[in-house]
Biopython code that builds the backbone (N, CA, C, O; Angstrom):
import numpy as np
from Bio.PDB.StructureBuilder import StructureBuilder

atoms = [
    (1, "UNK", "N", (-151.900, 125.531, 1.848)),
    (1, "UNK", "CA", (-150.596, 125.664, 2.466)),
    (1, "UNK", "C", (-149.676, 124.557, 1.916)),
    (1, "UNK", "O", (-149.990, 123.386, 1.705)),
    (2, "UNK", "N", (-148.433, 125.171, 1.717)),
    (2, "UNK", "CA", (-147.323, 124.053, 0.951)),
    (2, "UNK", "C", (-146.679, 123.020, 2.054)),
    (2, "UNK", "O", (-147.096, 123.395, 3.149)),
    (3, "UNK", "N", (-146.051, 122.170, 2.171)),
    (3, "UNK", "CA", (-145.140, 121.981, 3.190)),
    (3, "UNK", "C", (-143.945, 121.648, 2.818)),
    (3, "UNK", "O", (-143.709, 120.943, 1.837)),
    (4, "UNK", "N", (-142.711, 122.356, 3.929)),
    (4, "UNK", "CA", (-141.271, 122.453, 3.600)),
    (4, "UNK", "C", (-140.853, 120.776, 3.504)),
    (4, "UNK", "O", (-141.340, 119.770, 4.019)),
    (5, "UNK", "N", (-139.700, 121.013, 2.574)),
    (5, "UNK", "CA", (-139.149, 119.768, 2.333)),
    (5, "UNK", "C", (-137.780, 120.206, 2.509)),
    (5, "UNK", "O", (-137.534, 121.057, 1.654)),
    (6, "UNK", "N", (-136.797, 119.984, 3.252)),
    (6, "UNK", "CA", (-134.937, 120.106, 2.614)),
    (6, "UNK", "C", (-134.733, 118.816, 2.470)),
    (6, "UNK", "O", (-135.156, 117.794, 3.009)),
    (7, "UNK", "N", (-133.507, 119.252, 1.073)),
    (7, "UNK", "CA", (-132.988, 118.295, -0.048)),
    (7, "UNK", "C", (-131.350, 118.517, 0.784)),
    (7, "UNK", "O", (-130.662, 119.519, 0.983)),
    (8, "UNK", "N", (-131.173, 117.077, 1.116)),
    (8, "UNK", "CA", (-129.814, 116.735, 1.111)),
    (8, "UNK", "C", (-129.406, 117.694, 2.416)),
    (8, "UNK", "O", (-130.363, 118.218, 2.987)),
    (9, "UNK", "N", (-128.230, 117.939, 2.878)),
    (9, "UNK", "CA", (-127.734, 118.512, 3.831)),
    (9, "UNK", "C", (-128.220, 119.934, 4.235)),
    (9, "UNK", "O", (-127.549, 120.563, 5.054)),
    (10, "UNK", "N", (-129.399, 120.497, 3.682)),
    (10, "UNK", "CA", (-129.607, 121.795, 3.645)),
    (10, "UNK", "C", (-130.345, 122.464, 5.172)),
    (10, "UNK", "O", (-130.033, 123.517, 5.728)),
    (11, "UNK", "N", (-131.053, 121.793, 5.454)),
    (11, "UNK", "CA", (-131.632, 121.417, 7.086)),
    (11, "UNK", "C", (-130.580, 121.753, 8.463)),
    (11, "UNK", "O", (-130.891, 122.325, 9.507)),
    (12, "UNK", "N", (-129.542, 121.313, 8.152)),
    (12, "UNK", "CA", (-128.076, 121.240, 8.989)),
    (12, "UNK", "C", (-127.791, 122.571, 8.639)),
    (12, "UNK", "O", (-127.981, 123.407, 9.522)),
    (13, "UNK", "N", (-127.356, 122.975, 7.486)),
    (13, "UNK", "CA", (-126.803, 124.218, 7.386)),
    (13, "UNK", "C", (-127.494, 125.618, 7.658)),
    (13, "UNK", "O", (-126.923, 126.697, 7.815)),
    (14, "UNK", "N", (-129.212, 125.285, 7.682)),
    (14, "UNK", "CA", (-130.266, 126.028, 8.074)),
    (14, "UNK", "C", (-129.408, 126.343, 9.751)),
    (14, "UNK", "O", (-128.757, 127.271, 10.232)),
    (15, "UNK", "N", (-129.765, 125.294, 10.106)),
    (15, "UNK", "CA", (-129.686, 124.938, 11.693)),
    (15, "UNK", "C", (-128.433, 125.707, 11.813)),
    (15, "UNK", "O", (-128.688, 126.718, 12.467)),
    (16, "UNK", "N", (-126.591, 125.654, 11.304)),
    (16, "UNK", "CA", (-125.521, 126.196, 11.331)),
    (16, "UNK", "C", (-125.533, 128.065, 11.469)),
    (16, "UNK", "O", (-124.659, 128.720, 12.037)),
    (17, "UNK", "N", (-126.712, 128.597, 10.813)),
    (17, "UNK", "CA", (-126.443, 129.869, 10.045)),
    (17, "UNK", "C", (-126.816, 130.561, 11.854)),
    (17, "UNK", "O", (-127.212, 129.903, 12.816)),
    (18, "UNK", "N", (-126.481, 132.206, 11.792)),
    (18, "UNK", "CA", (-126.421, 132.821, 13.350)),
    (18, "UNK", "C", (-127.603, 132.897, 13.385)),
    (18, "UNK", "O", (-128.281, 133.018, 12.364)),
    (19, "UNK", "N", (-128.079, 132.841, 14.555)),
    (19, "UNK", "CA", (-129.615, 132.611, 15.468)),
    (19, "UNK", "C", (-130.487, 133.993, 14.266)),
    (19, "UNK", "O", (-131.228, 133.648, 13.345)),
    (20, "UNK", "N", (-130.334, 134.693, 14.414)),
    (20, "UNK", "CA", (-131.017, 135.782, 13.790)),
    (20, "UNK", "C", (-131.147, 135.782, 12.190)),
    (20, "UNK", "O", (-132.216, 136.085, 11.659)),
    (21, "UNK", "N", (-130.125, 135.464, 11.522)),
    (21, "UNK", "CA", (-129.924, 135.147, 10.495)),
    (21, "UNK", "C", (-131.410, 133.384, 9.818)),
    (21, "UNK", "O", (-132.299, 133.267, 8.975)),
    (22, "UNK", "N", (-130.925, 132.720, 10.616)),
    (22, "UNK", "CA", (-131.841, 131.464, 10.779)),
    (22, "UNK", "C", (-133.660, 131.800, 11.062)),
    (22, "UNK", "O", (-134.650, 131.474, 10.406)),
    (23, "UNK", "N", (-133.552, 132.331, 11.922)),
    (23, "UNK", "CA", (-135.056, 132.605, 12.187)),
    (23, "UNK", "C", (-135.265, 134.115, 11.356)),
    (23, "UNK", "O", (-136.431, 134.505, 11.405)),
    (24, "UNK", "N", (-134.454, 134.889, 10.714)),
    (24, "UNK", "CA", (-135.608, 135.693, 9.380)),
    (24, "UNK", "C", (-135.746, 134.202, 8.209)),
    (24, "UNK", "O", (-136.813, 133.984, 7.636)),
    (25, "UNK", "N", (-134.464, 133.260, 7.994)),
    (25, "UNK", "CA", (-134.784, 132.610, 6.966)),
    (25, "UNK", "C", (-136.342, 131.971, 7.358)),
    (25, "UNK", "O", (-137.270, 132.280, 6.610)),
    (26, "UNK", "N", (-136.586, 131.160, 8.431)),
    (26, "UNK", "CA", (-137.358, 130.900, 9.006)),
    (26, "UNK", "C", (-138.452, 131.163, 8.742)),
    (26, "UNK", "O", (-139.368, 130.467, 8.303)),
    (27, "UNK", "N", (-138.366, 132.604, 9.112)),
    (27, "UNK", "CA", (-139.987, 133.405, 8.780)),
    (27, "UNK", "C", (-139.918, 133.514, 7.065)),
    (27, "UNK", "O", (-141.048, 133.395, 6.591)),
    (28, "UNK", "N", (-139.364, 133.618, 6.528)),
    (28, "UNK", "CA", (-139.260, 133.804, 5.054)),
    (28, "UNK", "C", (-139.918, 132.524, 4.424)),
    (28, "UNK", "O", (-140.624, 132.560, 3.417)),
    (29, "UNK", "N", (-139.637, 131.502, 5.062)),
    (29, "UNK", "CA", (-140.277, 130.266, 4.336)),
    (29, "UNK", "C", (-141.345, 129.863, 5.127)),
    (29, "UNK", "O", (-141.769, 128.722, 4.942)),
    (30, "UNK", "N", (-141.919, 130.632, 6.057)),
    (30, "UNK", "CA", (-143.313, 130.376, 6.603)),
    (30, "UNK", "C", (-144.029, 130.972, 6.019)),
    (30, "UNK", "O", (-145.111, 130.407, 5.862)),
    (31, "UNK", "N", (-143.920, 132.090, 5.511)),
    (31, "UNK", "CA", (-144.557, 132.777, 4.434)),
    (31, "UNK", "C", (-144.634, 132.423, 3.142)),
    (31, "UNK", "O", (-145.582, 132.720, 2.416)),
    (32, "UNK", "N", (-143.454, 131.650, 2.727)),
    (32, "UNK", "CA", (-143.729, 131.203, 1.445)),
    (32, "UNK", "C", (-144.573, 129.715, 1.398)),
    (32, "UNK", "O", (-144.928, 129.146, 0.366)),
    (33, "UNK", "N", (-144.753, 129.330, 2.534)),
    (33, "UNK", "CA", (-145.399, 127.849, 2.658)),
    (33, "UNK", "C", (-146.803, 128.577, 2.207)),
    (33, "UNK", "O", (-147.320, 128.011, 1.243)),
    (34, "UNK", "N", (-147.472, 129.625, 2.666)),
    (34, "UNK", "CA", (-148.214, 130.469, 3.193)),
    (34, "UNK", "C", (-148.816, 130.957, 1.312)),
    (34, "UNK", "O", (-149.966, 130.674, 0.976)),
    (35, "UNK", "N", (-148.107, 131.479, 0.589)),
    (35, "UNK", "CA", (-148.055, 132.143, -0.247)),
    (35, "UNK", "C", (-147.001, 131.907, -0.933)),
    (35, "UNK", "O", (-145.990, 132.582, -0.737)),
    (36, "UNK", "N", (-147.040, 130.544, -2.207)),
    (36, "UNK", "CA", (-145.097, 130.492, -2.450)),
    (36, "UNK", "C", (-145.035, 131.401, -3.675)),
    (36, "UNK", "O", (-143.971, 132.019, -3.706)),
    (37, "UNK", "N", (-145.743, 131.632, -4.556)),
    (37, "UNK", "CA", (-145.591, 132.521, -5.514)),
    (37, "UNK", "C", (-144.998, 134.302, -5.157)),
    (37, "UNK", "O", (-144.007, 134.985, -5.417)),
    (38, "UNK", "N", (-146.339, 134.459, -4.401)),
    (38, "UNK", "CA", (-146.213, 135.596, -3.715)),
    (38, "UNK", "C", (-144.876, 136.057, -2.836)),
    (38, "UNK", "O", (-144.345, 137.147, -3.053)),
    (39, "UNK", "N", (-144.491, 135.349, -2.059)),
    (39, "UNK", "CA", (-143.460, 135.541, -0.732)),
    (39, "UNK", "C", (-142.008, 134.793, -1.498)),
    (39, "UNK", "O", (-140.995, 134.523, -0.852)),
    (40, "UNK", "N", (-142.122, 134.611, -2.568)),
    (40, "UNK", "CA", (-140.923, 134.376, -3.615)),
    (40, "UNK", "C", (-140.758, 135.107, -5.177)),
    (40, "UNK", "O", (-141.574, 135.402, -6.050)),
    (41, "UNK", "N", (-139.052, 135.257, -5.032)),
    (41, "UNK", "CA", (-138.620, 136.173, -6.273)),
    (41, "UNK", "C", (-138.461, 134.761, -7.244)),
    (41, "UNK", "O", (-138.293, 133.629, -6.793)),
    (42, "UNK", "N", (-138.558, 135.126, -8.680)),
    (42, "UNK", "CA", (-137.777, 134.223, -9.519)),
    (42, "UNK", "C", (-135.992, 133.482, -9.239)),
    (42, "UNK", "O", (-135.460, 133.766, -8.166)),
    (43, "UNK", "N", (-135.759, 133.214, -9.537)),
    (43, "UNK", "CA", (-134.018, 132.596, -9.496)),
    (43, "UNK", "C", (-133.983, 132.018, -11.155)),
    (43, "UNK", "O", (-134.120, 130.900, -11.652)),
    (44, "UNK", "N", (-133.708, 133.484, -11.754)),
    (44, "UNK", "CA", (-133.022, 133.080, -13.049)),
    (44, "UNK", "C", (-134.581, 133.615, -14.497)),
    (44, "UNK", "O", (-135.067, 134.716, -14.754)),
    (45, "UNK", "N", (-134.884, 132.154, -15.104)),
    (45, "UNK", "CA", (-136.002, 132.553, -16.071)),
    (45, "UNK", "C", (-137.641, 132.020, -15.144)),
    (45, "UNK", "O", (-138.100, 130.927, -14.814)),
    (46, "UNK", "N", (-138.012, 133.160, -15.027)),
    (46, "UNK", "CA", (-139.522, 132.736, -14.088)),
    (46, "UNK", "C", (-140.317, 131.826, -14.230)),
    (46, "UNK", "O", (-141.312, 132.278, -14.797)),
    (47, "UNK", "N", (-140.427, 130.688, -13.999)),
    (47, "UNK", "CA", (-140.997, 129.540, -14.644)),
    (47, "UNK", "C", (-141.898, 129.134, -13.413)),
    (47, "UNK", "O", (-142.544, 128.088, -13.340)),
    (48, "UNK", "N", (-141.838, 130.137, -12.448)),
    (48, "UNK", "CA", (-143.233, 129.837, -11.722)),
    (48, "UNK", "C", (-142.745, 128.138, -10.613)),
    (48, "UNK", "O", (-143.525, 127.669, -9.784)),
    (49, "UNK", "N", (-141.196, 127.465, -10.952)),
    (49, "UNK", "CA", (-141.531, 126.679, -10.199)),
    (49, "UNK", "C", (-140.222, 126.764, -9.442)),
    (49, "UNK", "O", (-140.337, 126.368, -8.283)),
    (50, "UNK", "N", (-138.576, 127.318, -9.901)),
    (50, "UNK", "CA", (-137.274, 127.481, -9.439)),
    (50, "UNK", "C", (-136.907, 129.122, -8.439)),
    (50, "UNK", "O", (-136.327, 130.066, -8.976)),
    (51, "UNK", "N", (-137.267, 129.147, -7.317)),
    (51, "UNK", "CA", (-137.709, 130.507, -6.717)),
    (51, "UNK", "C", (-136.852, 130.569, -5.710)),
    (51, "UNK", "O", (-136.388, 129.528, -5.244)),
    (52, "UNK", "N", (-136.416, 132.126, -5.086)),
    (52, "UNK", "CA", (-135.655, 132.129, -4.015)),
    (52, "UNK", "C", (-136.599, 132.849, -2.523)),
    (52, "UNK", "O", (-137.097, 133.965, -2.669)),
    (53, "UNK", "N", (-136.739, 132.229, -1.387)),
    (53, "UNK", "CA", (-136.912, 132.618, -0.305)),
    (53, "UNK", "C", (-135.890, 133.877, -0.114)),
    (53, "UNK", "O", (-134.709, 133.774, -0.442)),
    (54, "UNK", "N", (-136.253, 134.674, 0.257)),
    (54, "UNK", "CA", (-134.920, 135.908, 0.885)),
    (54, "UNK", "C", (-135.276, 136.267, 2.035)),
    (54, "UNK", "O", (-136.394, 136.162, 2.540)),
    (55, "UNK", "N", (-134.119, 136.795, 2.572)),
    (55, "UNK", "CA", (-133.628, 137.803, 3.581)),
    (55, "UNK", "C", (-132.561, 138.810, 3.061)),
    (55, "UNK", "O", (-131.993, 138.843, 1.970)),
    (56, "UNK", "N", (-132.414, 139.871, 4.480)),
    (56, "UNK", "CA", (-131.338, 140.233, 4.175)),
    (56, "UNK", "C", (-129.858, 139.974, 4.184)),
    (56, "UNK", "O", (-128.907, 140.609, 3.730)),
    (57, "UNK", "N", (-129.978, 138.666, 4.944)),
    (57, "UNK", "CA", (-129.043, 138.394, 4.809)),
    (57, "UNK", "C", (-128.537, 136.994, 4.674)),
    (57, "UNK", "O", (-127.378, 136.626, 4.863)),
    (58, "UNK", "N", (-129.541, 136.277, 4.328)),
    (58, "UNK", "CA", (-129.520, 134.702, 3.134)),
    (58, "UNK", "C", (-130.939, 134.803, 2.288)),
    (58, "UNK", "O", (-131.943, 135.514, 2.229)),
    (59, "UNK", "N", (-130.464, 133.829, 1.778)),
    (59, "UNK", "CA", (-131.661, 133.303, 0.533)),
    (59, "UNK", "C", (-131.457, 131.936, 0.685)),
    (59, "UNK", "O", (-130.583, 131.371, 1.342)),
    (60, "UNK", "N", (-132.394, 131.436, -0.020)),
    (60, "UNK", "CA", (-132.941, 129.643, 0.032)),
    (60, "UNK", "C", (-133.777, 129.779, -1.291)),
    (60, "UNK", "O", (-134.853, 130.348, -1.478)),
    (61, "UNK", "N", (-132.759, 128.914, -2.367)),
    (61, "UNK", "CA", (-133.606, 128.415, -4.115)),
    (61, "UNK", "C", (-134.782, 127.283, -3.465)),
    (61, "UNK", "O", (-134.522, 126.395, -2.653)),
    (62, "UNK", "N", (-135.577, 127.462, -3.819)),
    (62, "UNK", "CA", (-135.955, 126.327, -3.312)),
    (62, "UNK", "C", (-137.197, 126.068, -4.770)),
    (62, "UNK", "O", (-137.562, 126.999, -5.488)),
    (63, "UNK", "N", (-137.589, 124.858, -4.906)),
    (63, "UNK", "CA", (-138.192, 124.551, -6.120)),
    (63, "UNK", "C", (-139.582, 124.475, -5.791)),
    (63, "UNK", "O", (-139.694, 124.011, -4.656)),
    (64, "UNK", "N", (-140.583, 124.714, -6.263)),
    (64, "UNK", "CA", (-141.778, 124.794, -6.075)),
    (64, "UNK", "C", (-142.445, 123.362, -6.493)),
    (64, "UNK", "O", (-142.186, 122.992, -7.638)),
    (65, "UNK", "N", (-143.341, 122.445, -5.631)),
    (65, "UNK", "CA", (-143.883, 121.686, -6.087)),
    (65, "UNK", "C", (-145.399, 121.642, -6.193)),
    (65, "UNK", "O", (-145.933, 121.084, -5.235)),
    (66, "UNK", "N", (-146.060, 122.013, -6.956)),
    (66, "UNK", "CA", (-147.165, 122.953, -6.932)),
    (66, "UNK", "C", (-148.440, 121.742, -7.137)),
    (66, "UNK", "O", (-149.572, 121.953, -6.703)),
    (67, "UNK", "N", (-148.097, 120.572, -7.798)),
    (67, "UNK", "CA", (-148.866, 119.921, -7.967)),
    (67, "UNK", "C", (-148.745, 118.500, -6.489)),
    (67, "UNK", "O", (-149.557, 117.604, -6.261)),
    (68, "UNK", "N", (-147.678, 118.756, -5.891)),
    (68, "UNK", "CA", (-148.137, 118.081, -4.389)),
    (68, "UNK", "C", (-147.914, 118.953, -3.579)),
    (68, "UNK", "O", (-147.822, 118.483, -2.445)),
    (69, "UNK", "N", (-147.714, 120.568, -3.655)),
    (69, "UNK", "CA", (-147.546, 121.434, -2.921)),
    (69, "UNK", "C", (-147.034, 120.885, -1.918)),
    (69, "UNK", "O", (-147.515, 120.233, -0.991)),
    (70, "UNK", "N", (-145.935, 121.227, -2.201)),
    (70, "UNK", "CA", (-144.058, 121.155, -1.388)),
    (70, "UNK", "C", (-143.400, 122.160, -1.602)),
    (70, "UNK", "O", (-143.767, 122.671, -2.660)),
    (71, "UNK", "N", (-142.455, 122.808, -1.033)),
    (71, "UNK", "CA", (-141.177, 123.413, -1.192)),
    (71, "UNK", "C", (-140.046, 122.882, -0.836)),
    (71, "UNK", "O", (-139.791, 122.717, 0.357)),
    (72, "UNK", "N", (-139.525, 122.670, -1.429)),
    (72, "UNK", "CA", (-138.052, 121.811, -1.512)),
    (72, "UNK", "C", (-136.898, 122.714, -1.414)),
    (72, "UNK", "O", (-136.577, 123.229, -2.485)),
    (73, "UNK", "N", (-136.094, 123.076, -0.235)),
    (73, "UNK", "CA", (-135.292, 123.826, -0.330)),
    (73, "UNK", "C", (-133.962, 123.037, -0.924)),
    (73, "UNK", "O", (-133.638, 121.979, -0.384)),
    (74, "UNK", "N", (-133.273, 123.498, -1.922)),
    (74, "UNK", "CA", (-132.367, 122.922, -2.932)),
    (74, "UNK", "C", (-131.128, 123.640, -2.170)),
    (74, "UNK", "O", (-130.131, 122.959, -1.930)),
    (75, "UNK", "N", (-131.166, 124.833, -1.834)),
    (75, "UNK", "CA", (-129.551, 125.366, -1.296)),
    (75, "UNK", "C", (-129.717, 126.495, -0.429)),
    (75, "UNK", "O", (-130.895, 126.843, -0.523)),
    (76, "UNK", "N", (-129.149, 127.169, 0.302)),
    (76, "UNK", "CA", (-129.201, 128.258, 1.238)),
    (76, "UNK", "C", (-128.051, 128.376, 1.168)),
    (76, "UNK", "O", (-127.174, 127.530, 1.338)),
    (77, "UNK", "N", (-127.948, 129.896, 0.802)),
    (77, "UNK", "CA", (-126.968, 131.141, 0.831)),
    (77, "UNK", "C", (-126.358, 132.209, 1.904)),
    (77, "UNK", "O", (-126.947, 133.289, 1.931)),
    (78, "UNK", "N", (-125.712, 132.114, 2.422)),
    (78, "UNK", "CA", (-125.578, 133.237, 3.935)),
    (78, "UNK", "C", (-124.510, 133.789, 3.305)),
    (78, "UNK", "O", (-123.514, 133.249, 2.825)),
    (79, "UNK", "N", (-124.911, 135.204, 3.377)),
    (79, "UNK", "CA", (-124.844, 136.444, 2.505)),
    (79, "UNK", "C", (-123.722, 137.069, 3.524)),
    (79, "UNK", "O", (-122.858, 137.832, 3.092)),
    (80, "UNK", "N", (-123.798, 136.669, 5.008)),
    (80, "UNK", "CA", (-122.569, 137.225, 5.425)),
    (80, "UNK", "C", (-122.858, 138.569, 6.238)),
    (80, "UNK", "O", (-121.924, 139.225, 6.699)),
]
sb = StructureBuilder()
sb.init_structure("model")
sb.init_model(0)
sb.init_chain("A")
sb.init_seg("    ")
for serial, (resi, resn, name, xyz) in enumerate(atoms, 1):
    if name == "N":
        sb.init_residue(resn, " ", resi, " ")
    sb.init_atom(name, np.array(xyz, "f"), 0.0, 1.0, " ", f" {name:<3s}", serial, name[0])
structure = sb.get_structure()
């Protein structure tokens, strides 16, 4: 199992997004703690370590740290 990390203000804006919206992101990155390859798309050229958490209605890049198994969420998107 990985464990979550947020980078810089990203935690707050987690916390900001609507209750429903927040808890699918939520479950999205419990699963990827869970399975980060698996329960994550690429973001861009697949390099196995720059990946996006989704929903339907945000995403979270978050970077894979595979050799201290972390996930570092880098930014979250609310899709609106």
């Amino acid at each position: 199992m990985y464990r979550l990390e947020y980078q810089l203000d990203q935690e707050t804006l987690h916390d900001a997004l609507p209750e429903d919206v927040s808890a699918a992101l939520t479950d999205a990155l419990a699963v990827a703690c869970n399975d980060p390859l698996g329960a994550t798309r690429p973001y861009g050229v697949d390099d196995k370590a720059i990946r996006m958490a989704y929903t339907d209605q945000a995403f979270a890049v978050v970077m894979l740290g595979h050799e201290v198994r972390t996930i570092y969420v880098l930014e979250i998107i609310f899709l609106g």
